[in-house]
C-alpha positions in Angstrom: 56.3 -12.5 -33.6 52.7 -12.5 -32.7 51.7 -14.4 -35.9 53.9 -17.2 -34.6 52.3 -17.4 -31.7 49.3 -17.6 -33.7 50.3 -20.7 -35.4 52.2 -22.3 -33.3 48.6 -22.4 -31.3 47.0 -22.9 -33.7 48.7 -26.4 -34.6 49.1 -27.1 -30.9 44.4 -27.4 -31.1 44.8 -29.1 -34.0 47.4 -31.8 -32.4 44.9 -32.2 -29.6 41.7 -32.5 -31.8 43.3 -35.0 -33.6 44.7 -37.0 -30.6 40.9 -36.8 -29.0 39.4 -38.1 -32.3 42.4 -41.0 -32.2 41.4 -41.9 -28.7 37.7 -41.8 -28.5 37.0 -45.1 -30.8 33.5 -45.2 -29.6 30.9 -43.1 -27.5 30.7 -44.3 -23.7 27.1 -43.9 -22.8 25.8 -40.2 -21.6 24.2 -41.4 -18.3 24.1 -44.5 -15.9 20.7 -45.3 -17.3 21.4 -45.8 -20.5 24.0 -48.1 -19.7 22.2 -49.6 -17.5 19.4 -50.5 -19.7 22.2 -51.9 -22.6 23.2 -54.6 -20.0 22.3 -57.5 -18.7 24.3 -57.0 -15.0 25.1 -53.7 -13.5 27.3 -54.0 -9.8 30.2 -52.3 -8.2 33.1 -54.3 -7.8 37.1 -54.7 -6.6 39.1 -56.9 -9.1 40.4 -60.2 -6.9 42.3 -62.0 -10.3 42.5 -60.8 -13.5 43.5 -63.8 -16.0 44.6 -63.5 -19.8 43.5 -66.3 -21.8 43.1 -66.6 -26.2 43.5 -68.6 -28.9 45.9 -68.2 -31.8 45.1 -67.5 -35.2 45.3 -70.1 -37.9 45.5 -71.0 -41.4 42.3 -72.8 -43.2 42.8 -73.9 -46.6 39.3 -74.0 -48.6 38.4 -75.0 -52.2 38.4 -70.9 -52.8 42.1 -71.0 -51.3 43.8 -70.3 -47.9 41.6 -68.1 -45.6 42.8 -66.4 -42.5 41.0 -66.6 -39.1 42.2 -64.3 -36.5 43.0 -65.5 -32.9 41.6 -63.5 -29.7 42.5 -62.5 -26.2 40.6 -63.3 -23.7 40.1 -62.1 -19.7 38.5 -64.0 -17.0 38.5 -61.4 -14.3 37.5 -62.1 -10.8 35.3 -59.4 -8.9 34.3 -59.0 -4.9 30.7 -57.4 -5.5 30.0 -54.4 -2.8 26.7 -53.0 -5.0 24.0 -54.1 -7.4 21.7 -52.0 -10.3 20.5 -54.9 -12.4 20.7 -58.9 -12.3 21.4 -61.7 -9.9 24.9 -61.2 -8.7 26.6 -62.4 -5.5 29.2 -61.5 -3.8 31.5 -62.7 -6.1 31.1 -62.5 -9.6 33.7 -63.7 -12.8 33.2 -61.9 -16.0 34.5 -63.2 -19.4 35.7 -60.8 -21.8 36.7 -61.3 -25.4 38.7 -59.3 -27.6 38.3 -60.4 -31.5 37.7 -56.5 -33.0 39.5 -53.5 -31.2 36.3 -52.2 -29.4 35.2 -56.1 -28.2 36.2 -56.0 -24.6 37.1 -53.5 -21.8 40.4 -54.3 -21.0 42.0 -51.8 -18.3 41.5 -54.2 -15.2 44.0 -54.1 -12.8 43.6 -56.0 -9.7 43.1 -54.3 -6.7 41.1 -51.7 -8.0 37.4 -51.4 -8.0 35.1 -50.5 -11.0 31.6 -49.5 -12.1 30.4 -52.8 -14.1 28.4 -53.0 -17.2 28.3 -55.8 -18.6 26.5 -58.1 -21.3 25.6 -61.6 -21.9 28.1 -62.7 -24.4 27.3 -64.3 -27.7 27.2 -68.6 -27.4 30.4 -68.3 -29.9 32.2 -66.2 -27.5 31.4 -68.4 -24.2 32.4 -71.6 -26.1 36.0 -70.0 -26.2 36.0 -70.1 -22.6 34.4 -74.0 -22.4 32.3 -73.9 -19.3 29.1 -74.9 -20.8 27.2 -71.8 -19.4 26.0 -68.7 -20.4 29.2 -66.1 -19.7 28.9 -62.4 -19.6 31.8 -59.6 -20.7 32.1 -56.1 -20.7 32.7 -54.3 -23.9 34.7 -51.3 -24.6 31.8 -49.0 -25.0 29.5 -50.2 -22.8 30.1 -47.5 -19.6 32.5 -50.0 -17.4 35.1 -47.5 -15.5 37.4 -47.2 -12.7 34.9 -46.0 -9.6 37.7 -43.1 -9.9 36.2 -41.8 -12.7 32.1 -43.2 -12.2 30.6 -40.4 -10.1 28.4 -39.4 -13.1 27.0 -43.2 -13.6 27.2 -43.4 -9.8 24.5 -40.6 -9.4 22.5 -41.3 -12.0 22.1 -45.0 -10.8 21.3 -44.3 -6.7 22.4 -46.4 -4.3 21.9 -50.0 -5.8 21.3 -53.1 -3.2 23.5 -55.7 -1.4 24.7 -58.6 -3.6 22.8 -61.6 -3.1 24.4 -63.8 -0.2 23.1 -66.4 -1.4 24.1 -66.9 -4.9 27.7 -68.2 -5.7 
């Protein structure tokens, strides 16, 4: 009876390795700092409107043959800034995240909630999706962003940040 017991634990660690390995598709960064120096704006936010946007995929047909383009999902999310580490943020702020590749965007946004925001200055392909004409910035999977619920590590590391600029829009 106990070697049963040994097994059965046995498979149960080996279950929840292999369910860790599934879920962790990247490595978040160790500290605040290094997140914060891998982005382009750092603040502390509550999510106002979270919009889905994308494009389909389609069909091109080349002198090598037909050739598949994928579409992607897009979010414009909407955030009320209450703190600052890095770049010239008011006190509202939109982000524009992109999904083409499974790690692309961070996508858990729920409005209503407020989060720990690192994000990046997306690629001139990825803000011509959104067809504004400026520079957009997103927030990738890996890149640290996380519910303030689970940011006391980043939130520490970082100190206490500054007011959002009243007077940019």
């Amino acid at each position: 009876m106990n070697r049963i017991h040994v097994q059965i634990a046995a498979g149960c660690l080996c279950v929840l390795a292999l369910a860790d390995s599934a879920i962790a598709d990247c490595d978040r960064p160790r500290s605040g700092l290094t997140a914060l120096k891998q982005s382009d704006v750092v603040f502390r936010g509550t999510v106002r409107e979270v919009r889905t946007t994308g494009g389909r995929g389609n069909q091109n047909v080349t002198p090598q043959g037909t050739e598949y383009q994928p579409g992607w999902t897009g979010w414009v999310v909407t955030f009320d800034v209450s703190r600052v580490w890095k770049g010239a943020v008011g006190n509202r702020f939109v982000l524009y995240s992109v999904r083409v590749t499974p790690d692309d965007a961070f996508t858990e946004f729920e409005r209503g909630a407020e989060y720990l925001v690192f994000a990046t200055r997306n690629s001139q392909a990825k803000s011509d999706l959104f067809r504004l004409g400026l520079p957009t910035f997103g927030a990738h999977a890996c890149g640290g962003t996380t519910s303030l619920l689970w940011a006391t590590k980043y939130l520490l590391d970082l100190g206490i940040g500054k007011s959002p600029d009243t007077t940019k829009r």
